[in-house]
N, C-alpha and C positions, 0 to 999 in steps of 0.2 A: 845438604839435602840431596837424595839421590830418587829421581824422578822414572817411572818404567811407564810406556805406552803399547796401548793396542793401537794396530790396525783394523780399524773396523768401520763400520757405515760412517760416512761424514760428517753427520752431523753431532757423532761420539766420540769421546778419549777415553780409555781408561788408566786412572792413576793413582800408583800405592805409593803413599807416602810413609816412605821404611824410617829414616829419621830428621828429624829427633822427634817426632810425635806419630810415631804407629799405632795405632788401636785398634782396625780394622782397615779392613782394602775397601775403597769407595772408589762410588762410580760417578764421576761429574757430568754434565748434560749441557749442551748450548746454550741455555738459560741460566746456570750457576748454579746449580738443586744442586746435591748430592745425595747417594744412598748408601747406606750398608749393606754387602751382598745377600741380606736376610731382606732386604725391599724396603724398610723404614729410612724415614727421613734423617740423614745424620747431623745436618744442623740441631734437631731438636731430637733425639732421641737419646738414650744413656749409651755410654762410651764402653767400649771394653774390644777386650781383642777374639779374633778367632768366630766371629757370630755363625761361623756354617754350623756351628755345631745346635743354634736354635730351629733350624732349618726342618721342617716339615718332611720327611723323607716318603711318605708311603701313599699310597692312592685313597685307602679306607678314611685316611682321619683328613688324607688333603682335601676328599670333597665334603666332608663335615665341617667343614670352619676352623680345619685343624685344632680338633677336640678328639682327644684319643686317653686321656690316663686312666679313664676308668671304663673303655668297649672291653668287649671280650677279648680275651687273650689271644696273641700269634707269635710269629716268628718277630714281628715287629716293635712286640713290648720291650723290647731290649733299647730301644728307644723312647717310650713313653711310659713307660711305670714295670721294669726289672720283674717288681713282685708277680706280676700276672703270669708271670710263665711257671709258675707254680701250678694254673690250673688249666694249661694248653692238657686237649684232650689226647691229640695221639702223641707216641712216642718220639716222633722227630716233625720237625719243624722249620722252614726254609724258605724266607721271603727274598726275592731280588727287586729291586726298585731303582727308578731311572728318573733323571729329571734335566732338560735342559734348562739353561735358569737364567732369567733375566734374559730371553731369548730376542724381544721386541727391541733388548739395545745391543747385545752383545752376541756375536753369533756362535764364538766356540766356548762358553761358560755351562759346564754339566756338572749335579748332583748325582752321584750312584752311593747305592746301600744295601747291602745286603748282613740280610740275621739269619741268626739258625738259633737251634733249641733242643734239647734234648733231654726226656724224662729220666729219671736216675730211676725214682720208684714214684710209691704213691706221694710221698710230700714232697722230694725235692728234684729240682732242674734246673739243669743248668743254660747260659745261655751266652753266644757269643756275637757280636756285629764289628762291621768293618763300614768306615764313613772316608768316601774321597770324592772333596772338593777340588776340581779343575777349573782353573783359574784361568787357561787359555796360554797362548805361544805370546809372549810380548819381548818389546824389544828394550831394552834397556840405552837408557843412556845418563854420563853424569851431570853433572849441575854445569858443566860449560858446554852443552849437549855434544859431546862426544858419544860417538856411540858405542857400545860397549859389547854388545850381539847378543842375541836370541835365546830365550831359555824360557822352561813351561812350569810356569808357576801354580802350584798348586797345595791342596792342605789334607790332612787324611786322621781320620783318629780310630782305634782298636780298641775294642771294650771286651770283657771278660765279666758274666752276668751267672749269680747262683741265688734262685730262690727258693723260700720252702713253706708251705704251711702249717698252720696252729688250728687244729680242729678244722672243720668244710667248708670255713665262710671266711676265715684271713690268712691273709701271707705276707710275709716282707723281702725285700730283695737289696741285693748290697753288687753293685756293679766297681770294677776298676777301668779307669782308660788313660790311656798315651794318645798324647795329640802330637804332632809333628805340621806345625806352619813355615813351607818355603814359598815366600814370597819375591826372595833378591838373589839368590843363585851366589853370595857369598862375595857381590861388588861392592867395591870402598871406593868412599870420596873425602875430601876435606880432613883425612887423617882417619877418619870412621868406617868401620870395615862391618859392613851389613851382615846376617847369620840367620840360619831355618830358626824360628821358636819352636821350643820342645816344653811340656809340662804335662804334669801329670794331674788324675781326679778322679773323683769318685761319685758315684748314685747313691742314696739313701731312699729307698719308696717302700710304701704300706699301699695295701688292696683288702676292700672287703665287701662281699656280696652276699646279697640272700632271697630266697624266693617269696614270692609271695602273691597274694590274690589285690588286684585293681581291677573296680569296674567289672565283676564278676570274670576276668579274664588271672589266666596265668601271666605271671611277670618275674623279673628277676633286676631287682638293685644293685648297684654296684658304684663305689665311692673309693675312690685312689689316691694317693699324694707321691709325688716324687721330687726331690730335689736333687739337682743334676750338675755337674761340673764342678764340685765342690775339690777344687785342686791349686796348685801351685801358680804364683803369676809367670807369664812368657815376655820375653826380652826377643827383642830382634836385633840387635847390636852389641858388641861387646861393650864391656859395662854401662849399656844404655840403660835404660827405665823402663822399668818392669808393669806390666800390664794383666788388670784382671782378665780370668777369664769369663765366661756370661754364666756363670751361678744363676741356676733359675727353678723358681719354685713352682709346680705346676700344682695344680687341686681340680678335680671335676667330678661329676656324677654321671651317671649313665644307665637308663631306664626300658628296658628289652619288655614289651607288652606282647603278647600269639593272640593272636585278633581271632583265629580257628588254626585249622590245621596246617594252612599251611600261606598265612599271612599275617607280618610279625612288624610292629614298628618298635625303633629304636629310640630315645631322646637322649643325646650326649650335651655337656655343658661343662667348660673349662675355664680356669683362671688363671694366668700367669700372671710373672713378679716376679723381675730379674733383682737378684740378692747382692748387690757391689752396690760402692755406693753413686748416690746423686749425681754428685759433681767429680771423677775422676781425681783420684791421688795416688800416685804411687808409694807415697813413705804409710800409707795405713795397712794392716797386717792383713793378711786373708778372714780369721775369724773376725778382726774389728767391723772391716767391710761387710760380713754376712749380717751379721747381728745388728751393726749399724744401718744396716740397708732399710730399716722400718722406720727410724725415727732422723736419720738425718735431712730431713727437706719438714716442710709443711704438713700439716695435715692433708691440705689439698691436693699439695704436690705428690704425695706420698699415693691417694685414692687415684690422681693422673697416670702413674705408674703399672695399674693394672690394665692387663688386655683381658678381652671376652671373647669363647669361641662357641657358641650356642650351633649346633648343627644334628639334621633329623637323619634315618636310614629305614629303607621298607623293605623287606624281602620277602619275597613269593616264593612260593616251597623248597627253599634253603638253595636255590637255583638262580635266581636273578634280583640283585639290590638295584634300588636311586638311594643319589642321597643329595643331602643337599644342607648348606650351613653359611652360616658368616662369621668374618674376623673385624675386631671394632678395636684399635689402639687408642689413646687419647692424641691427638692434633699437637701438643704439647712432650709429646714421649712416642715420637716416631712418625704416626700419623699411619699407620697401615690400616685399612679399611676395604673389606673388599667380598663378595658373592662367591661362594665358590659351588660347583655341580662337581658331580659324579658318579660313577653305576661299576657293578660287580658282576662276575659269571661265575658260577663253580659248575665243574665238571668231574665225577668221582674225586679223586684226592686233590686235585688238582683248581688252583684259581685266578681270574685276572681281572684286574682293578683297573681303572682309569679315573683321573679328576682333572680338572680346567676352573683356573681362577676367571672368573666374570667381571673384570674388568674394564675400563676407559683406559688408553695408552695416557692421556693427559694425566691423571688423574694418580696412578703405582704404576712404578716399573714394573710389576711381576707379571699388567693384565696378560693374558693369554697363556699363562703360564700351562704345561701340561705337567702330569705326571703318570706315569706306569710301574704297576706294578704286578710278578709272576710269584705265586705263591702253591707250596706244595705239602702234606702231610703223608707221613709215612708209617706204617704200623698200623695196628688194630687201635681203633679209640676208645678210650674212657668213657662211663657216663661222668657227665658232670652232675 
């Protein structure tokens, strides 16, 4: 087993355990916890490798409860439901997003993300994003602590997004991506010679909205599904064991009511349900693990396995949001739970988001978490 350390606050280590049981980079605490760099509890939570890629990347849905597959469409949907950029209004589209992560243990661990978008015509657009995970400067050393020096461990994935619409009200969307996990910098111990995982995947998402009258007020529904990372398993060793990656099913609705002219509430509400299965095996196939992932555990275990992201958004004359939402995991499947705020500005083309998880430091690694995000549209707009 080959062991890598941060230097960081005292009362932290961080340590990737590359072999023979990688799954994911966790974070151990003074007390023995452990987390996955997604903030869940890795004792109890489901096993797979590569979790940045569940990662919440944008400021809109970070202060909603991280509920996003069915808001309106941005440069963002290239992360939460592909199909939506079907109905982004202007011709380009271009979010940047910033997240230091896990900031209250780790001091140099950062999320960046950035989408873009681009109308083809009226039904189709295309859509691209770039995800890098920095994992920080650590120091390596082998299992007889020798030390072995310095390298920045980090994780990034590239997606390729084209969706298109079926008449005014549905679209689907078909994303491609390349992951690349260097975690060891390509050091060997014990005869075992460490190596970046690389694998491939793909998006499959439906989106469909439609207007309508509630409460004598204008309103607009909207109902999305996206299943995500459906791709090949990653090895971090040469003929080591191969590991899922977090296939995850996402469903939500999302309810835009105009109170008047120019005050509008949102209600968004998401379901995830990661698709590997239960209890970690390597010798089961990708499709066995997807399909399997509904019925191998319990009934109970099965309904434990879903999170909830119920989160609300207000905007005043298309000029200033709050929002505000919660994330609920089961205790038994990770245990993330946690308040999250946040507010919007737009300024002509131009927009800037912020959200803050509301958290106890006892309680999630993530509390305090920030995120920022710079968003911009170009061209003449659509009606929708």
């Amino acid at each position: 087993m080959i062991f890598f350390y941060f230097k960081i606050k005292r009362a932290f280590f961080f340590a990737l355990f590359l072999m023979p049981s990688l799954s994911f980079a966790q974070l151990i605490n003074n007390s023995g916890s452990s987390v996955n760099t997604n903030g869940s509890n890795q004792a109890t939570a489901i096993q797979t490798a590569v979790p940045f890629l569940l990662i919440t990347p944008d400021s809109r849905s970070g202060g909603m409860g991280e509920a996003g597959v069915a808001l309106s469409p941005d440069a963002n949907s290239n992360f939460w439901n592909p199909s939506k950029l079907a109905f982004i209004e202007a011709p380009d589209n271009v979010s940047v997003n910033y997240s230091p992560w896990l900031r209250s243990l780790i001091p140099d661990v950062t999320l960046s993300y950035l989408g873009y978008a681009h109308k083809l015509d009226e039904r189709n657009t295309i859509g691209a994003a770039i995800r890098y995970f920095n994992v920080g400067t650590i120091q390596a050393y082998d299992n007889l602590q020798n030390f072995q020096g310095n390298f920045i461990s980090s994780e990034y994935s590239i997606d390729g997004s084209f969706a298109r619409t079926f008449g005014e009200e549905f679209s689907i969307g078909l994303t491609a991506r390349y992951i690349r996990s260097n975690l060891s910098n390509g050091y060997s111990a014990s005869g075992v010679t460490a190596k970046p995982g690389n694998a491939l995947a793909a998006d499959v998402s439906m989106f469909y909205k439609t207007e309508a009258q509630q409460f004598g007020k204008d309103a607009l529904f909207s109902f999305g599904v996206n299943i995500s990372n459906i791709g090949t398993k990653i090895s971090y060793s040469t003929d080591g064991a191969k590991y899922f990656l977090p296939t995850n099913l996402k469903i939500g609705i999302a309810d835009m009511v105009n109170l008047d002219d120019v005050n509008s509430f949102t209600f968004a509400f998401d379901i995830n349900k990661l698709l590997v299965p239960t209890k970690p095996n390597s010798d089961v196939s990708v499709p066995s693990g997807l399909f399997g992932s509904f019925t191998d555990a319990s009934f109970t275990e099965e309904m434990q396995e879903l999170s909830f992201s119920p989160g609300v958004e207000y905007w005043y004359n298309k000029l200033f949001a709050l929002r505000a939402g919660y994330l609920y995991q089961n205790p038994n499947k990770g245990g993330l739970h946690y308040l999250t705020l946040g507010t919007g500005f737009k300024y002509d083309q131009f927009a800037f988001d912020f959200s803050y998880i509301a958290a106890s430091q006892q309680s999630s690694p993530l509390a305090n978490t920030l995120r920022f995000t710079l968003s911009a549209n170009f061209g003449s707009t659509t009606k929708q």
